[in-house]
C-alpha positions in Angstrom: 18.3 -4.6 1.9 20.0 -3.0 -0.9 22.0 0.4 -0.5 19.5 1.8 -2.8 16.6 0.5 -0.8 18.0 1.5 2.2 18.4 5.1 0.9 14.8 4.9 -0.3 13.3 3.8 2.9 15.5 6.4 4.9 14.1 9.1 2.4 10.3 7.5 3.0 11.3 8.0 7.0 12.2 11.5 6.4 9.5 12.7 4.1 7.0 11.2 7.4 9.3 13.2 9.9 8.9 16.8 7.8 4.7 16.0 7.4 4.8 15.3 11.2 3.6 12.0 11.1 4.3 9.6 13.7 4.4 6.3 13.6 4.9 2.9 15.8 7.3 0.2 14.0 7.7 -3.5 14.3 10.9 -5.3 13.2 10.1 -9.2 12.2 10.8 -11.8 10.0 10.1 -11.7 6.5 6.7 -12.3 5.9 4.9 -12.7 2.1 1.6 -13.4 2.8 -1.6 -12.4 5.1 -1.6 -15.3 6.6 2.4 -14.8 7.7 1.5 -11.3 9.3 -1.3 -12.7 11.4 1.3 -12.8 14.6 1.9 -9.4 13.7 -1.5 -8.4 14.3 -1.9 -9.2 17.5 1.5 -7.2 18.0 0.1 -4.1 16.7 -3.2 -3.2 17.3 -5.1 -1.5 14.5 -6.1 -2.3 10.7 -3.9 -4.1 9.0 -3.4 -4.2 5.2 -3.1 -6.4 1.9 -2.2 -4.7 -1.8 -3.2 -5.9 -5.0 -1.0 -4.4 -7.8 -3.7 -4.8 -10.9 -3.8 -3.3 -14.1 -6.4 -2.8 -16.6 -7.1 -3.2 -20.3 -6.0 0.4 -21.2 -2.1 -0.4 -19.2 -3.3 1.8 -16.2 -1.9 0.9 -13.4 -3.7 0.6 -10.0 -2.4 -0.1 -6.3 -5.3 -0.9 -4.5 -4.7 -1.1 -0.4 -7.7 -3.1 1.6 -8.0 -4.5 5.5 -6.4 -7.6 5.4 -9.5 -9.8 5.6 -11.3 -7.9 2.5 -11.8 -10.3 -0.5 -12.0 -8.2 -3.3 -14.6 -8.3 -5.7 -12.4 -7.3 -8.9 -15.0 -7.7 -11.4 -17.0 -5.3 -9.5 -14.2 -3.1 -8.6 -13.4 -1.9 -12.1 -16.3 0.5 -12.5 -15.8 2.0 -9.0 -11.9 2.7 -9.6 -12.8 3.8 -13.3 -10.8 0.8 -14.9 -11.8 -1.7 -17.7 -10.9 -4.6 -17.0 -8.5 -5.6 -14.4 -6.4 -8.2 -13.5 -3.3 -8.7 -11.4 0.5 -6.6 -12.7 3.7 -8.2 -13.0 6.3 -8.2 -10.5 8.5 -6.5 -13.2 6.3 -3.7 -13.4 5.8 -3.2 -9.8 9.2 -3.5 -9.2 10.2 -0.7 -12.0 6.9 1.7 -11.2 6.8 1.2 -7.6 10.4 0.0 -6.4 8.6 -3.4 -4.3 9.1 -6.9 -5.0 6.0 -9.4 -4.5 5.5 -9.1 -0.6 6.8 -5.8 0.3 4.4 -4.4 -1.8 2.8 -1.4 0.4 1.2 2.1 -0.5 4.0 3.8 0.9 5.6 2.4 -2.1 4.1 5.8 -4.4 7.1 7.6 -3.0 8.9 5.6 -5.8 6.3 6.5 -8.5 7.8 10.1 -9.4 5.7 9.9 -13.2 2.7 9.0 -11.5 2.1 5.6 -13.4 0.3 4.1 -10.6 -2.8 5.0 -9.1 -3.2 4.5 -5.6 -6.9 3.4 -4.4 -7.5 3.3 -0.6 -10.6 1.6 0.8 -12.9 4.2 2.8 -12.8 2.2 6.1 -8.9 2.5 5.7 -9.0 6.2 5.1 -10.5 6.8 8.4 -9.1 4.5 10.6 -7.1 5.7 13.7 -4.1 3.0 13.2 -3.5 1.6 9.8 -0.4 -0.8 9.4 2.0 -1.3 6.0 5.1 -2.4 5.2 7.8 0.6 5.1 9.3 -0.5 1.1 10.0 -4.2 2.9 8.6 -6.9 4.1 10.7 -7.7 7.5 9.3 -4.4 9.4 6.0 -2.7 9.6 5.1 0.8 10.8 1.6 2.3 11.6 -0.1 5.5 11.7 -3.2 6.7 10.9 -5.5 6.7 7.8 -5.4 10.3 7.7 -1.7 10.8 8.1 -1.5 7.9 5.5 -3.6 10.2 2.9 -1.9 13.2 3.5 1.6 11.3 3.2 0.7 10.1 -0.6 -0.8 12.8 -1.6 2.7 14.7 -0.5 4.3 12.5 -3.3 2.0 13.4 -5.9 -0.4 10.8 -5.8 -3.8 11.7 -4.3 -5.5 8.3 -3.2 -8.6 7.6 -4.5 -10.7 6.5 -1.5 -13.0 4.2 -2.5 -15.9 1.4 -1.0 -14.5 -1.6 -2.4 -16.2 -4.2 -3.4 -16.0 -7.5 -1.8 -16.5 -10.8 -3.1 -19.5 -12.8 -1.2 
């Protein structure tokens, strides 16, 4: 990791230490897709996630954090998250709005989004659950708390999730 992300995930740590959040973490391999975490899962008992980094036809940009077996319905998602039309961000932008390449991508990643350029969606049954799992701004660890704790956390760094039922595709 680079000095700047390590001083960005040690300032991510802090931030959860002054909101009083605790949290479980897992050290692993580098992992990039949902189907890599799966031996994670059983490690770490709880929801586990998947992000979509989507913009619409207006330039907004939306993080959108689901359970990792949720198949999102995007065309169907647009109207619920107020967007046009959506469809999937580059990895430049993520990486210059949120600070996350392609597989470390994670809500926690807002902390990095000081403008607000990004709006963070959270699906309902995430919101509430009693351990949710993300990646802390990398993909070789992953921490959990819960739903609550993870609301409170983003809406600490300005960005107030929208908590949302998302659609999923049939």
């Amino acid at each position: 990791m680079s000095g700047d992300g390590q001083a960005r995930e040690e300032r991510l740590y802090a931030d959860l230490q002054s909101l009083g959040i605790t949290w479980t973490a897992l050290e692993h391999e580098a992992v990039f897709t949902v189907e890599e975490s799966e031996a994670i899962h059983g490690a770490l008992p709880g929801a586990h996630t998947k992000n979509l980094f989507l913009k619409d036809s207006a330039r907004g940009y939306f993080l959108v954090t689901v359970d990792h077996a949720v198949r999102v319905d995007l065309k169907a998602l647009a109207p619920v998250i107020g967007a046009k039309k959506l469809s999937f961000g580059k990895a430049e932008d993520m990486e210059s709005l949120l600070g996350v390449t392609p597989g470390s991508v994670t809500p926690l990643a807002a902390i990095n989004d000081g403008e607000g350029k990004v709006q963070v969606v959270l699906d309902e049954r995430l919101a509430g659950a009693e351990a949710v799992h993300v990646h802390p701004l990398r993909n070789t660890a992953t921490i959990g708390f819960s739903g609550a704790d993870l609301v409170r956390a983003l809406a600490h760094w300005g960005h107030d999730p929208l908590i949302a039922a998302i659609p999923e595709r049939a």
